[in-house]
C-alpha positions as CSV (number, residue, x, y, z in Angstrom):
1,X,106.1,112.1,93.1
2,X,106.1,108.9,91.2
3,X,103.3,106.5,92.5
4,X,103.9,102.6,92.0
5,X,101.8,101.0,90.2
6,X,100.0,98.6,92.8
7,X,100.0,94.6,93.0
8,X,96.9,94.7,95.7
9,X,94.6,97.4,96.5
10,X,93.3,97.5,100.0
11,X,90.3,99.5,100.5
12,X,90.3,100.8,104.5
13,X,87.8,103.4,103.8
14,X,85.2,104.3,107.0
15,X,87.6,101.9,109.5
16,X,89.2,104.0,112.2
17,X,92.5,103.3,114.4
18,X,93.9,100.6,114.7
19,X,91.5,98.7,111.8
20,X,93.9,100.1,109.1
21,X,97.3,98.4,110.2
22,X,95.3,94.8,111.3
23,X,94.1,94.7,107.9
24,X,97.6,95.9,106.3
25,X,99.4,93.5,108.3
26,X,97.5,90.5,107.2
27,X,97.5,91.7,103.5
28,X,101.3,92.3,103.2
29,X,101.8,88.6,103.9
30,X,99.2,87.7,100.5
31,X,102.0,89.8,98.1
32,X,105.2,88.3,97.1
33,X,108.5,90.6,98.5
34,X,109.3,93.2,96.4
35,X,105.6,93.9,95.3
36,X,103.5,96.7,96.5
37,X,100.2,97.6,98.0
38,X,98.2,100.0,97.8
39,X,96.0,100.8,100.9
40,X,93.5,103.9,101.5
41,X,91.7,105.2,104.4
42,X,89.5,107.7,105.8
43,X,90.7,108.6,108.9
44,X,93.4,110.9,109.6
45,X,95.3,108.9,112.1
46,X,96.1,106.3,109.3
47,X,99.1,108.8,108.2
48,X,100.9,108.4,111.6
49,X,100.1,104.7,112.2
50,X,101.5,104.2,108.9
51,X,105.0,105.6,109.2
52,X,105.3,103.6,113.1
53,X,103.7,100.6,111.5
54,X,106.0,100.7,108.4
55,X,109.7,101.5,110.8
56,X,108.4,98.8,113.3
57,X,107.8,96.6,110.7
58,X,110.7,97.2,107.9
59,X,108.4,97.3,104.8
60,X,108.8,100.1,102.8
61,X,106.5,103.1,102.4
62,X,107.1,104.5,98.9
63,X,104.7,107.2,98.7
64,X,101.3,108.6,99.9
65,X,99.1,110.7,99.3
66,X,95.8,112.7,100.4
67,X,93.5,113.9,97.9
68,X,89.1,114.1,98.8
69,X,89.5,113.3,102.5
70,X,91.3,109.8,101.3
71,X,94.9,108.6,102.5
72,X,96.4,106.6,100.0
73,X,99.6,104.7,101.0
74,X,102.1,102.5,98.5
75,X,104.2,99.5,100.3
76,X,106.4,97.5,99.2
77,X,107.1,94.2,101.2
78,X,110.9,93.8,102.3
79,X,110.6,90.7,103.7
């Protein structure tokens, strides 16, 4: 798996459901369209809210990852 390299890295580590996404939401708008974001997070349900938040949404999840009990997640803003 290739991994983007990252315009912003958002650090959602110890937040639980739905802390993740809020924080995503508002950091996707800080990135110019076509750049991505990094985000990671602790808590399992992050995987799941991801892929809803990322359909319902229309930005792009490039790739993830789980590696030492953190989720990392790439996405790039389509709009």
């Amino acid at each position: 798996m290739e991994v983007p390299k990252p315009d912003l890295i958002l650090d959602c580590k110890g937040l639980l459901c739905p802390m993740p996404v809020i924080k995503i939401a508002k950091a996707i708008k800080t990135i110019a369209v076509g750049q991505v974001l990094e985000m990671q997070a602790t808590d399992p349900g992050s995987r799941p809210d991801m892929e809803a938040w990322t359909k319902q949404t229309g930005h792009e999840l490039v790739a993830s990852h789980e590696g030492n009990g953190v989720f990392t997640f790439y996405v790039r803003r389509t709009k």
